[in-house]
LOKE-174934 format. One record per residue (C-alpha): residue number from 1; x, y, z; residue in three letters. Coordinates in nm, 3 decimals, always signed. Layout:
<atoms>
  num       xx       yy       zz  residuo
  NUM        X        Y        Z      ALA
...
</atoms>
This chain:
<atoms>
  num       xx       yy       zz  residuo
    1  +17.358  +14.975  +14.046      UNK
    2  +17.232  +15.234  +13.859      UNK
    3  +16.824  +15.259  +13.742      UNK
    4  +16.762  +15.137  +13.441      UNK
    5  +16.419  +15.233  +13.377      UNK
    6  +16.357  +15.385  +13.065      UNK
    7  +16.729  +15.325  +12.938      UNK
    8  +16.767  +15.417  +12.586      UNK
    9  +17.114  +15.246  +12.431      UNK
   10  +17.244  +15.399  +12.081      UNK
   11  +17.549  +15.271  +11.925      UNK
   12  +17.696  +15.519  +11.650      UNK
   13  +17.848  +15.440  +11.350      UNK
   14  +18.192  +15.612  +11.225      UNK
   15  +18.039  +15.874  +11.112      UNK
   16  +17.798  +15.989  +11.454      UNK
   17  +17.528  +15.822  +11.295      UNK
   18  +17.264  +15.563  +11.562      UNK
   19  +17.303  +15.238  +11.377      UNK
   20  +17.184  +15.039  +11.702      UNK
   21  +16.955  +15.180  +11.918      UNK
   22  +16.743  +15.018  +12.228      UNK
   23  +16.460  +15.232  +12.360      UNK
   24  +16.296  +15.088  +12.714      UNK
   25  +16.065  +15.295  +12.745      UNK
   26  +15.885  +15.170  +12.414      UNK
   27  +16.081  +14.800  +12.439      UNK
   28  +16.196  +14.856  +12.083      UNK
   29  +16.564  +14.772  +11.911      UNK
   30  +16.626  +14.974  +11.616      UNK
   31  +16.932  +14.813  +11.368      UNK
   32  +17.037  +14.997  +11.061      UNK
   33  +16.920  +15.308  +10.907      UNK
   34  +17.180  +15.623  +10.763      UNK
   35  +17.279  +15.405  +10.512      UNK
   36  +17.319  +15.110  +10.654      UNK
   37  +17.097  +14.799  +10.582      UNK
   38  +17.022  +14.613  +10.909      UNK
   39  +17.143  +14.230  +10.935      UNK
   40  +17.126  +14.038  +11.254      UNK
   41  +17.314  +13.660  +11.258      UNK
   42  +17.193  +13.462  +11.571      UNK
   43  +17.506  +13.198  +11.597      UNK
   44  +17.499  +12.819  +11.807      UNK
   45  +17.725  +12.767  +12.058      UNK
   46  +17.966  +12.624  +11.804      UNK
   47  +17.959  +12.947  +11.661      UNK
   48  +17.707  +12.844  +11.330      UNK
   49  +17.503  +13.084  +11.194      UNK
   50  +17.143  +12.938  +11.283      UNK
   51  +16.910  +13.225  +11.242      UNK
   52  +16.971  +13.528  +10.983      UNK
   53  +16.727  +13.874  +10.956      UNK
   54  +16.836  +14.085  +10.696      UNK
   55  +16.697  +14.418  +10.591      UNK
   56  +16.803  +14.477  +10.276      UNK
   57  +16.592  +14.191  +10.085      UNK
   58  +16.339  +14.144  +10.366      UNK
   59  +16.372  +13.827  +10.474      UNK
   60  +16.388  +13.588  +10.793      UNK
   61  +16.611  +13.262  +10.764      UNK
   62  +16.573  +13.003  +11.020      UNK
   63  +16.815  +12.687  +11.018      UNK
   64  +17.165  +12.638  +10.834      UNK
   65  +17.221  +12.370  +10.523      UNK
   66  +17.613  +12.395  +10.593      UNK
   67  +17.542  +12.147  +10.938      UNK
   68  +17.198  +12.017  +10.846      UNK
   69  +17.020  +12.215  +11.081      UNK
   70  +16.627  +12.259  +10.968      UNK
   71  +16.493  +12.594  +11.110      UNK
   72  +16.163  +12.590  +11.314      UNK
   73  +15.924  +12.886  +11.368      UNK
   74  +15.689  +12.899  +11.658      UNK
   75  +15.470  +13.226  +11.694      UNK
   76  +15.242  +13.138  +12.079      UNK
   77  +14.899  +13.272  +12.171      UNK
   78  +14.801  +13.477  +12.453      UNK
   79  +14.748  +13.125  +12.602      UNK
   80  +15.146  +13.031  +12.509      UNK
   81  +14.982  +12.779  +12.268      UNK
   82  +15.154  +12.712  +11.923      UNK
   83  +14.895  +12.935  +11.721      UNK
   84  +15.169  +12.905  +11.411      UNK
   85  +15.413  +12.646  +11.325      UNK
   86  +15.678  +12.620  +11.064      UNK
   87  +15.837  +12.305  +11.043      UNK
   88  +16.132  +12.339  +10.758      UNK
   89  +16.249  +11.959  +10.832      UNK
   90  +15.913  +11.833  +10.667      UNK
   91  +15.862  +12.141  +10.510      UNK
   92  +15.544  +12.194  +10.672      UNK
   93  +15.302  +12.463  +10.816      UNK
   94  +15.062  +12.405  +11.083      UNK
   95  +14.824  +12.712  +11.175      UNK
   96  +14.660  +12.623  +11.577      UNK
   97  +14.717  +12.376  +11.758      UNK
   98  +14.526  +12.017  +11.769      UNK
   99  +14.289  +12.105  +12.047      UNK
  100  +14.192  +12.435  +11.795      UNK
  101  +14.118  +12.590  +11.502      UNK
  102  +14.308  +12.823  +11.316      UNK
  103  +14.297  +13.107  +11.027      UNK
  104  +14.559  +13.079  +10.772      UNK
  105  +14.514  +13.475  +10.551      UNK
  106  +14.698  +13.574  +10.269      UNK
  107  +14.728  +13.911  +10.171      UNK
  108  +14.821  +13.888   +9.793      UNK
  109  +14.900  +13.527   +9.609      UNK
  110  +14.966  +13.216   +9.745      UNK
  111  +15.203  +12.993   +9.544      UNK
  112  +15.281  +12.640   +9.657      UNK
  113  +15.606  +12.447   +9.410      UNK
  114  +15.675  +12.078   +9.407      UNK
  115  +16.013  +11.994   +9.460      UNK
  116  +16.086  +12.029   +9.047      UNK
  117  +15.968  +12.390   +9.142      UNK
  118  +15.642  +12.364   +8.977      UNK
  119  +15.373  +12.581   +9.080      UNK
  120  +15.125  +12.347   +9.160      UNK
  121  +14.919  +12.515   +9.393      UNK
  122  +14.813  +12.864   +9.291      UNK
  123  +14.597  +13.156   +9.491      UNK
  124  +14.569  +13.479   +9.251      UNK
  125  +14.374  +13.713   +9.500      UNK
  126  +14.342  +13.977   +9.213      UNK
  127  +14.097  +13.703   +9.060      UNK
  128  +14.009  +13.522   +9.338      UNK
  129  +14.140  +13.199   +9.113      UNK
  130  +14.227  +12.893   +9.247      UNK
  131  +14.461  +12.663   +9.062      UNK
  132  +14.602  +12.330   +9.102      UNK
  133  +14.863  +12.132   +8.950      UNK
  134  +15.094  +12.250   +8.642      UNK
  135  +15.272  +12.073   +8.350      UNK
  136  +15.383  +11.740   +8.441      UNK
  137  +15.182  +11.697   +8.762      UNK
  138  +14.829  +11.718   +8.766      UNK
  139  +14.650  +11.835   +8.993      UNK
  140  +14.364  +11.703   +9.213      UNK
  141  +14.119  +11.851   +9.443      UNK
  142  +13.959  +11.638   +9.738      UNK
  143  +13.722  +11.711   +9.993      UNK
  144  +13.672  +11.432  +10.313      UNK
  145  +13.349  +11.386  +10.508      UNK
  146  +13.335  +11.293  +10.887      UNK
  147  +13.426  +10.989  +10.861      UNK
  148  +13.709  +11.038  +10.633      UNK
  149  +13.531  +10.931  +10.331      UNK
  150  +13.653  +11.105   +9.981      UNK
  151  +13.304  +11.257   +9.881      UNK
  152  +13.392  +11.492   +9.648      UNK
  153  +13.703  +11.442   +9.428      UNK
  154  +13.789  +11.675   +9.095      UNK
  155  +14.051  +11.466   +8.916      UNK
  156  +14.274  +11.686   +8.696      UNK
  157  +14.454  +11.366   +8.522      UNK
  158  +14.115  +11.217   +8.406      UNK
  159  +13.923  +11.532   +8.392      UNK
  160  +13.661  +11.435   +8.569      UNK
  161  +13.460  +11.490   +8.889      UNK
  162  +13.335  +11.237   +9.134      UNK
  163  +13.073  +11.313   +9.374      UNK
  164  +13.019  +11.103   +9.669      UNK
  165  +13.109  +10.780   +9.840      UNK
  166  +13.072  +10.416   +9.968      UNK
  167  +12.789  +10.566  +10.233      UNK
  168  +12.772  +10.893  +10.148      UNK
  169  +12.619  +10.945   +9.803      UNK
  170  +12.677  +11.218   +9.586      UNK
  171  +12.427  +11.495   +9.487      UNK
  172  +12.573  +11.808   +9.254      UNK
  173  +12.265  +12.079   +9.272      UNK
  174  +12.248  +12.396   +9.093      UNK
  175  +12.005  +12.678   +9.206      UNK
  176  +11.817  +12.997   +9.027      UNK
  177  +11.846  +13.287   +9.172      UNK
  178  +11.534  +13.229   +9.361      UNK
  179  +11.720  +12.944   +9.568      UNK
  180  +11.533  +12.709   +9.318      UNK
  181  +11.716  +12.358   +9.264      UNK
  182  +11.680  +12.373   +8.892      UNK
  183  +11.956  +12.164   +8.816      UNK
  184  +11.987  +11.834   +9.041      UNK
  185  +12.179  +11.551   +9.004      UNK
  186  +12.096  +11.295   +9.228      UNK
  187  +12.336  +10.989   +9.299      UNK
  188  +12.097  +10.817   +9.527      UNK
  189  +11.847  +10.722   +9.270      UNK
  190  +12.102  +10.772   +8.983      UNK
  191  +11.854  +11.044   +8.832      UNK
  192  +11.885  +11.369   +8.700      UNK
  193  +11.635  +11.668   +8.712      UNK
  194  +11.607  +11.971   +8.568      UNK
  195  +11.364  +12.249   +8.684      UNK
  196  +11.188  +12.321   +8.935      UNK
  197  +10.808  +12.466   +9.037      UNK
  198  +10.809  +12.831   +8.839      UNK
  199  +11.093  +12.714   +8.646      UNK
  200  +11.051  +12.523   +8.415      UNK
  201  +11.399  +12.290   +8.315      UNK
  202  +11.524  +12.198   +7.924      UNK
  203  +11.795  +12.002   +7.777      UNK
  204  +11.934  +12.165   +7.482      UNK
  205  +12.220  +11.995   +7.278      UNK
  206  +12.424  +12.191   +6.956      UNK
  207  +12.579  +12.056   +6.703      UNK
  208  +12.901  +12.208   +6.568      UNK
  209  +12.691  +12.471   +6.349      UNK
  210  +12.525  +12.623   +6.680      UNK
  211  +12.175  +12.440   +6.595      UNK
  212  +11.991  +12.303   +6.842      UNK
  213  +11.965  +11.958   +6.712      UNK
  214  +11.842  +11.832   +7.061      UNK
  215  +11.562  +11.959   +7.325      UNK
  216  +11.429  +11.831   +7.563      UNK
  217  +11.147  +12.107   +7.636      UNK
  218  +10.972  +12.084   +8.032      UNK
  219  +10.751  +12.312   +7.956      UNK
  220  +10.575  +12.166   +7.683      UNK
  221  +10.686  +11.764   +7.752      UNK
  222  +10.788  +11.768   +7.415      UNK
  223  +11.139  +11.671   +7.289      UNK
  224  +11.277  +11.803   +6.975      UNK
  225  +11.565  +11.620   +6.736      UNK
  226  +11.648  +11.779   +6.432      UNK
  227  +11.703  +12.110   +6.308      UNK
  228  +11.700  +12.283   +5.952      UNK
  229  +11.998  +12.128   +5.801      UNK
  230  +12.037  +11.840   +6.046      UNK
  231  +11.793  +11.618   +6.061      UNK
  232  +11.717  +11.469   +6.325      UNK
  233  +11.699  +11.070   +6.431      UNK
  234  +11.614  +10.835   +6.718      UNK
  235  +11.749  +10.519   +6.730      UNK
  236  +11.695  +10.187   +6.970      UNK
  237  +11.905   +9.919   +6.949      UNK
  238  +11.890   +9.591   +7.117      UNK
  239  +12.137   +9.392   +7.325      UNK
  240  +12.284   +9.233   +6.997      UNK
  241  +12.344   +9.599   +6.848      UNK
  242  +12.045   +9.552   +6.576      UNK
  243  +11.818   +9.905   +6.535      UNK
  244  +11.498   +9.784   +6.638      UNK
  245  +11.379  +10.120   +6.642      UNK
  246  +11.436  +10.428   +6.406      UNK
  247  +11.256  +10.726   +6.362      UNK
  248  +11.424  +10.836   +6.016      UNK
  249  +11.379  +11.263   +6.033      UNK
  250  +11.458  +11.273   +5.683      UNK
  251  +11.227  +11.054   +5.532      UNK
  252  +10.948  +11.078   +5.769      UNK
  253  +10.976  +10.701   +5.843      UNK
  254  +10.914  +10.515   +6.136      UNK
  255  +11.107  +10.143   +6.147      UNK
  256  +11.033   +9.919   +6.368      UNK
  257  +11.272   +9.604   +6.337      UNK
  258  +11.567   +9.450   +6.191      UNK
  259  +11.691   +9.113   +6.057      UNK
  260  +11.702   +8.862   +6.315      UNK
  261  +11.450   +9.046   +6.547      UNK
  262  +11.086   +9.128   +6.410      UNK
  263  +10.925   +9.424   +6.528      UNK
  264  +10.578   +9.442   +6.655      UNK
  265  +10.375   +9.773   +6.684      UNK
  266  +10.099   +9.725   +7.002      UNK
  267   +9.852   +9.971   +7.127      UNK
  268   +9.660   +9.871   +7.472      UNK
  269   +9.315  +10.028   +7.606      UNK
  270   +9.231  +10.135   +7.966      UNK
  271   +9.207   +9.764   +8.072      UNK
  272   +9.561   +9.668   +7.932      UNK
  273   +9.402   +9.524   +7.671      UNK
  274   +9.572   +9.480   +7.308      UNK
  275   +9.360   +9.657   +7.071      UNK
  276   +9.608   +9.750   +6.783      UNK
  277   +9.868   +9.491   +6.738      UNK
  278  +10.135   +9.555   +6.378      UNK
  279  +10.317   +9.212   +6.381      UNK
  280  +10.617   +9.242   +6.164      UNK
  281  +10.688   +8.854   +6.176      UNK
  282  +10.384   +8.723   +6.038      UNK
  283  +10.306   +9.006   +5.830      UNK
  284   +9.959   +9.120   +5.964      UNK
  285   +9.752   +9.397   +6.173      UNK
  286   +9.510   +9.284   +6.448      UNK
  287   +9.207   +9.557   +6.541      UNK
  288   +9.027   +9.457   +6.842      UNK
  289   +9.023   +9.188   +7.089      UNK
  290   +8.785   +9.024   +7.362      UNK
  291   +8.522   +9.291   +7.517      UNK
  292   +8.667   +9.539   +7.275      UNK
  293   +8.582   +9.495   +6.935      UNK
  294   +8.788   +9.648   +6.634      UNK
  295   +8.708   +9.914   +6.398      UNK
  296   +8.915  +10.041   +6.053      UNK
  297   +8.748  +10.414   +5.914      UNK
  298   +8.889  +10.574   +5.659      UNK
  299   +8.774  +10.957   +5.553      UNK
  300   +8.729  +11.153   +5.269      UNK
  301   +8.919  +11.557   +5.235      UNK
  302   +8.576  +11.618   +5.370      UNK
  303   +8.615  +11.416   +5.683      UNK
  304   +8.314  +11.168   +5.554      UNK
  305   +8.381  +10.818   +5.643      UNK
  306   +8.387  +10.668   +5.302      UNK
  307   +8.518  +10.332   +5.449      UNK
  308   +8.406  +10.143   +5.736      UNK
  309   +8.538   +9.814   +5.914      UNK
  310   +8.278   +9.738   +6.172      UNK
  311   +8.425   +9.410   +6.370      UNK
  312   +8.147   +9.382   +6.613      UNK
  313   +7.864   +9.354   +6.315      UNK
  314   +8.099   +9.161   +6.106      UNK
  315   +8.037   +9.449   +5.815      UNK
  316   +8.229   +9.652   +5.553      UNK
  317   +8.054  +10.034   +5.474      UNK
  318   +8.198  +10.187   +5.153      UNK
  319   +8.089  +10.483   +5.047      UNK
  320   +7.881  +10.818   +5.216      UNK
  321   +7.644  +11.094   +5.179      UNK
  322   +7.834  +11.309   +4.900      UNK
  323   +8.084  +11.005   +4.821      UNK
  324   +7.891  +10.691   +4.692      UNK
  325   +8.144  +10.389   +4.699      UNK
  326   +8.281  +10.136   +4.496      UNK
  327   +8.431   +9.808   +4.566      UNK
  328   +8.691   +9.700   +4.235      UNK
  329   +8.857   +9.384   +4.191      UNK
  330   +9.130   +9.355   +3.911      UNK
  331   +9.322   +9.083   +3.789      UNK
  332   +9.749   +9.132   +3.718      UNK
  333   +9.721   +9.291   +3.424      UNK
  334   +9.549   +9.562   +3.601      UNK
  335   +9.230   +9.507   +3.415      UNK
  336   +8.886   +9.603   +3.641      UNK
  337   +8.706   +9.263   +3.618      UNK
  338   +8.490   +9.313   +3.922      UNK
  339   +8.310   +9.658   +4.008      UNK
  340   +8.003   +9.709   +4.266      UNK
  341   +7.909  +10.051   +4.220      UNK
  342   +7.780  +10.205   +4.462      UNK
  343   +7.598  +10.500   +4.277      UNK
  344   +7.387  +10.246   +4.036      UNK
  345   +7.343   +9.952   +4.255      UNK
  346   +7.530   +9.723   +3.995      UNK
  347   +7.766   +9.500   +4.061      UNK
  348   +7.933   +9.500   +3.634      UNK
  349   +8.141   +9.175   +3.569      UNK
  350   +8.375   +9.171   +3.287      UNK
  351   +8.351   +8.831   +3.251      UNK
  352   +8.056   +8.641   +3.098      UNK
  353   +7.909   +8.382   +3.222      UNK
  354   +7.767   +8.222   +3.553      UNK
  355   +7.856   +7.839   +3.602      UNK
  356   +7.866   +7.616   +3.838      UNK
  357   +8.089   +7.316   +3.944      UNK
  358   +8.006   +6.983   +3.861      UNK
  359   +8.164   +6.659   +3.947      UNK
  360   +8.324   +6.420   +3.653      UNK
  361   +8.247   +6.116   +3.532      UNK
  362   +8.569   +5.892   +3.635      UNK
  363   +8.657   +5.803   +3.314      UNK
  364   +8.712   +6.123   +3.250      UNK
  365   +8.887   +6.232   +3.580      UNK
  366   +9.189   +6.352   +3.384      UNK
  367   +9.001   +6.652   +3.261      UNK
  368   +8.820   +6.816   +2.980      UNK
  369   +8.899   +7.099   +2.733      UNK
  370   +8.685   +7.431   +2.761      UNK
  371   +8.416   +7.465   +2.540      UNK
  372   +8.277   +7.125   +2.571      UNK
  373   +7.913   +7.056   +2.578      UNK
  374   +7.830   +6.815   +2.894      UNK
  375   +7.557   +6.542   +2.984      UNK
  376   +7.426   +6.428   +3.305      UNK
  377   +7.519   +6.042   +3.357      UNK
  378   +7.309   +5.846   +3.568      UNK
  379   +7.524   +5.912   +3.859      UNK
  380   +7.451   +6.291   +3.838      UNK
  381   +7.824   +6.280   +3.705      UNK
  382   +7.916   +6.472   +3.402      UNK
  383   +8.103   +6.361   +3.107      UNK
  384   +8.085   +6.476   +2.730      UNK
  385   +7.789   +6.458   +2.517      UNK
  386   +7.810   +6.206   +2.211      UNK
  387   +7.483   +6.162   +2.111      UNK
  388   +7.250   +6.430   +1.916      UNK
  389   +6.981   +6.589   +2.106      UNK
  390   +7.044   +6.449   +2.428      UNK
  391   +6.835   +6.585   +2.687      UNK
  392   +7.021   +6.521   +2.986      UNK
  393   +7.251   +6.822   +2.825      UNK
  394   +7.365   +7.040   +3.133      UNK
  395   +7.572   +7.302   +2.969      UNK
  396   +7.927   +7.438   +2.841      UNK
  397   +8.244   +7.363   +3.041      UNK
  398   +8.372   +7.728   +3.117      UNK
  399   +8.649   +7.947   +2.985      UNK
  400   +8.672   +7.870   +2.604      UNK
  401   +8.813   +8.176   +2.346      UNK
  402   +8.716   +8.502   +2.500      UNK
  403   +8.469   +8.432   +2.770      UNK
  404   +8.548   +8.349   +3.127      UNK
  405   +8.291   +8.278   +3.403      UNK
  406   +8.218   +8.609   +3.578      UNK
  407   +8.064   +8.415   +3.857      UNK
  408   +8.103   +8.031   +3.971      UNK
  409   +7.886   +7.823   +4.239      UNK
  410   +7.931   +7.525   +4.471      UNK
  411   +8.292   +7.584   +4.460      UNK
  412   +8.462   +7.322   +4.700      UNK
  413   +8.792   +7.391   +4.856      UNK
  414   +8.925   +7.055   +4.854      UNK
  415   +8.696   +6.848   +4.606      UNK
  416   +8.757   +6.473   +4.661      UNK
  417   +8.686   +6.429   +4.275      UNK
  418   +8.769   +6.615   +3.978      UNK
  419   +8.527   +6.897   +3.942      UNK
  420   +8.473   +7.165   +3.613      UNK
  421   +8.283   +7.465   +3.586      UNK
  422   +8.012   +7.467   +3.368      UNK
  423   +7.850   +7.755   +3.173      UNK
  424   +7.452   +7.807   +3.280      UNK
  425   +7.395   +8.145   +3.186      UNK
  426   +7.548   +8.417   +2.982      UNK
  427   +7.816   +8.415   +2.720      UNK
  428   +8.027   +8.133   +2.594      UNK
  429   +8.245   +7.967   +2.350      UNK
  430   +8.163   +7.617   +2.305      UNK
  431   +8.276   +7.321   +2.059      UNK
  432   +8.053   +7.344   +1.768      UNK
  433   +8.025   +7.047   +1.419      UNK
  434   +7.896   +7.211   +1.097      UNK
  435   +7.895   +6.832   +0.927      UNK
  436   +7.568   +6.802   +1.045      UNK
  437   +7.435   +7.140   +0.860      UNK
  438   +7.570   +7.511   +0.840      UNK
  439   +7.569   +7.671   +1.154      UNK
  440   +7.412   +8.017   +1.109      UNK
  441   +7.363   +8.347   +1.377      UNK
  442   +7.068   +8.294   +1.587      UNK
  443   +7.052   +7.921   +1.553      UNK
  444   +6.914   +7.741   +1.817      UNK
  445   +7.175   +7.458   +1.914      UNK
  446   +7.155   +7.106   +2.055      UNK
  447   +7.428   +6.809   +2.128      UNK
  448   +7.583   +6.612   +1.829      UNK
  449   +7.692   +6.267   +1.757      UNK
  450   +8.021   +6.413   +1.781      UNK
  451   +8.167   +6.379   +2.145      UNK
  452   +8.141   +6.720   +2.316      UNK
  453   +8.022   +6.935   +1.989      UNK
  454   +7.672   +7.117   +1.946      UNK
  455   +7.525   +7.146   +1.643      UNK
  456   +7.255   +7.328   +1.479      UNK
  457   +6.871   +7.208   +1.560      UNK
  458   +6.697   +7.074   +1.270      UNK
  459   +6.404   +6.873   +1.417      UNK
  460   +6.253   +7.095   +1.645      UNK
  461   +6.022   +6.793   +1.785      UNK
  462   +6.355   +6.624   +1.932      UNK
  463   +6.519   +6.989   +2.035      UNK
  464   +6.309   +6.995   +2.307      UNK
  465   +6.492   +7.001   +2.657      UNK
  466   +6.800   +6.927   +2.476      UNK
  467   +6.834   +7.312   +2.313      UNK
  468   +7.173   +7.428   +2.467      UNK
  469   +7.135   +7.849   +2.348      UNK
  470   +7.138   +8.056   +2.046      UNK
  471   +7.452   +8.089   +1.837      UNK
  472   +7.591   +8.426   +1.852      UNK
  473   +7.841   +8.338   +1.588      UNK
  474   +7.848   +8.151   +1.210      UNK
  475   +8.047   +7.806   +1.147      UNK
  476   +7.995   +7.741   +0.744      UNK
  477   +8.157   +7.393   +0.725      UNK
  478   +8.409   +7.185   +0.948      UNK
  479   +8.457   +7.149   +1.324      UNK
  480   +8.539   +7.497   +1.523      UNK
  481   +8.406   +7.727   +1.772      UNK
  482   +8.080   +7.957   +1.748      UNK
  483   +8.005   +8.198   +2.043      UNK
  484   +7.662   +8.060   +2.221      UNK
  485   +7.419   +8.226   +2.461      UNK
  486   +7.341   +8.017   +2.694      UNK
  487   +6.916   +7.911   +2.733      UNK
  488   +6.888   +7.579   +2.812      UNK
  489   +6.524   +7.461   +2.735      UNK
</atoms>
């Protein structure tokens, strides 16, 4: 036999050119070339092409449709271990084997098509882009822990992205670039933080202008709604869907309520303690409570405090060095009928007269007309005069013509028996009878024989104790009115 070491083998083509040529000394086979585009056809032993290598379009078929034949690929390790397996029956490509890992590189893209030939699966190296799923089948991306748990799942259908699992919880963290965890949700404790020591974190939300109608500022602990154009509002609402709670931007108004669910205001001290209490339901404010007494101030432009609340000594300051006070009472037609002032020392009624509350007589329980003049019965009961120059005279029941009393005593809440004011002091209108003689200014005046009428004193011997004042008005003739100041004497 000859030696066949370092053999070299060409095969010509018609025209003297090597078409086929094996080299031993390099262990290489040559096909094609001059021309000729290579194509090797490895057949079964039925004669079926199995396995095709062509040249011209650069490509490697394994397996044959015609008799169902699937091609398989095995490239071995130094060890003769499957390092690469292509599988065309399941379509499949496995890179190592199960006792070890593997590197699958691509040079260039990486396309993956569903079997509607959609590219589902997409690597652009150019970009370094990754993307899954295409019109008509979305596309999800899953990543397993240990124990085969789906921890971290982006969801192309929903468009969403779920961190963590039963046992494993999720955490998404986002870092500076001083390896700072700025940005950290945590699934755990179902809380999110933002910022981080030396980085201070903010939430900032736009509206559709571009203004920042939301933020949430760390490093001031301030939070911001609103912006110029878009004002801002905060809004609570309760489990029924009522706001309880809105801060109105616009208006500057804080509401605190809503029908069906009063709202309450409450401020506590350093002991828990309720100290300011706004309670929407019965309509009142509450300064102070036990072992910490309240106090309402008020100040002037020139931060004096003109008014002053003091709970603990029971006491109400109006007024201060630069600002004397004033206390004014009106009645509803927005008249001033009480005024202390503070400046003089007076207290000015517009009203007349002082009077105090009597009881009446029970046959005259259903009540008397202003302007009467009243005696003392011997009960210490009151009923109207009828006699002329009776000294048990005790006055004018209040509140005839123009005159009301500006001040009235031993007022009773709930008097068991009827009970008028009568006129002691000041200015009054009272009943008066001229039949008994012309009543003239400055006349002194007394009771008359005519029930609950003065009249003019003409016996001065008998006027005495029984003089009821001085008439400030005339009566010529008749029955009427005169205005009286009261002097009883």
């Amino acid at each position: 036999m000859p030696d066949t070491h370092d053999l070299s083998v060409s095969i010509l083509d018609g025209s003297g050119n090597t078409t086929i040529n094996l080299d031993a000394t390099t262990a290489d086979v040559m096909i094609g070339g001059h021309g000729q585009d290579a194509l090797v056809v490895g057949l079964n032993a039925g004669g079926i092409p199995r396995m095709l290598l062509s040249a011209s379009d650069a490509h490697l078929e394994l397996g044959n449709p015609a008799d169902s034949a699937p091609g398989l690929l095995h490239v071995r390790d130094n060890a003769s271990q499957n390092a690469l397996e292509v599988v065309g029956s399941t379509r499949q490509v496995t890179v190592a084997n199960p006792q070890q890992q593997g590197t699958l590189r691509v040079h260039g893209d990486l396309r993956v098509l569903d079997a509607q030939g959609r590219e589902v699966l997409f690597f652009d190296a150019s970009t370094g882009l990754l993307r899954v799923g295409a019109n008509g089948n979305e596309g999800d991306l899953q990543v397993y822990d240990g124990q085969g748990r789906r921890v971290f799942n982006f969801n192309g259908s929903s468009a969403w992205l779920e961190v963590g699992a039963d046992g494993n919880e999720g955490d998404l963290v986002v870092r500076d670039q001083a390896n700072r965890s700025v940005f950290h949700m945590d699934g755990q404790n179902a809380a999110l933080y933002v910022g981080a020591a030396g980085n201070e974190g903010d939430v900032i939300v736009r509206d559709d202008q571009g203004r920042q109608v939301f933020h949430a500022n760390g490093s001031n602990a301030a939070v911001y709604v609103g912006a110029e154009g878009n004002e801002g509002d905060v809004i609570v609402r309760d489990s029924a869907g009522r706001d309880v709670i809105h801060a109105d931007g616009n208006n500057a108004v804080l509401y605190v309520g809503a029908q069906g669910n009063e709202g309450d205001i409450i401020v506590r001290d350093a002991s828990n303690r309720e100290v300011f209490h706004m309670d929407g339901n019965n309509a009142w404010l509450r300064i102070g409570t036990t072992g910490n007494e309240g106090d309402l101030a008020i100040h002037d432009a020139s931060d004096r405090r003109v008014l002053h609340f003091d709970a603990n000594y029971a006491a109400l300051y109006v007024g201060a060095a630069g600002n004397e006070g004033d206390v004014i009472v009106r009645d509803d037609a927005g008249n001033d009928t009480i005024h202390l002032n503070g400046q003089t020392g007076d207290i000015i009624l517009r009203n007349a007269d002082a009077a105090e509350d009597f009881t009446l007589h029970p046959s005259w329980a259903d009540g008397v007309e202003p302007g009467t003049v009243m005696v003392l019965d011997d009960d210490g009961r009151i009923a109207p005069s009828a006699s002329a120059y009776d000294a048990r005279v005790v006055g004018v029941v209040a509140g005839a013509g123009d005159y009301r009393p500006g001040l009235i005593m031993d007022r009773q809440e709930h008097p068991s028996e009827p009970r008028v004011p009568i006129s002691m002091m000041g200015k009054v209108s009272v009943k008066a009878d001229a039949r008994h003689g012309a009543i003239r200014v400055g006349d002194l005046l007394t009771t008359s024989p005519t029930t609950g009428a003065a009249m003019a004193v003409s016996d001065r011997s008998q006027a005495f104790g029984a003089v009821i004042g001085k008439a400030l008005t005339p009566l010529a003739a008749g029955e009427g009115f005169v205005n009286l100041l009261i002097s009883m004497r």
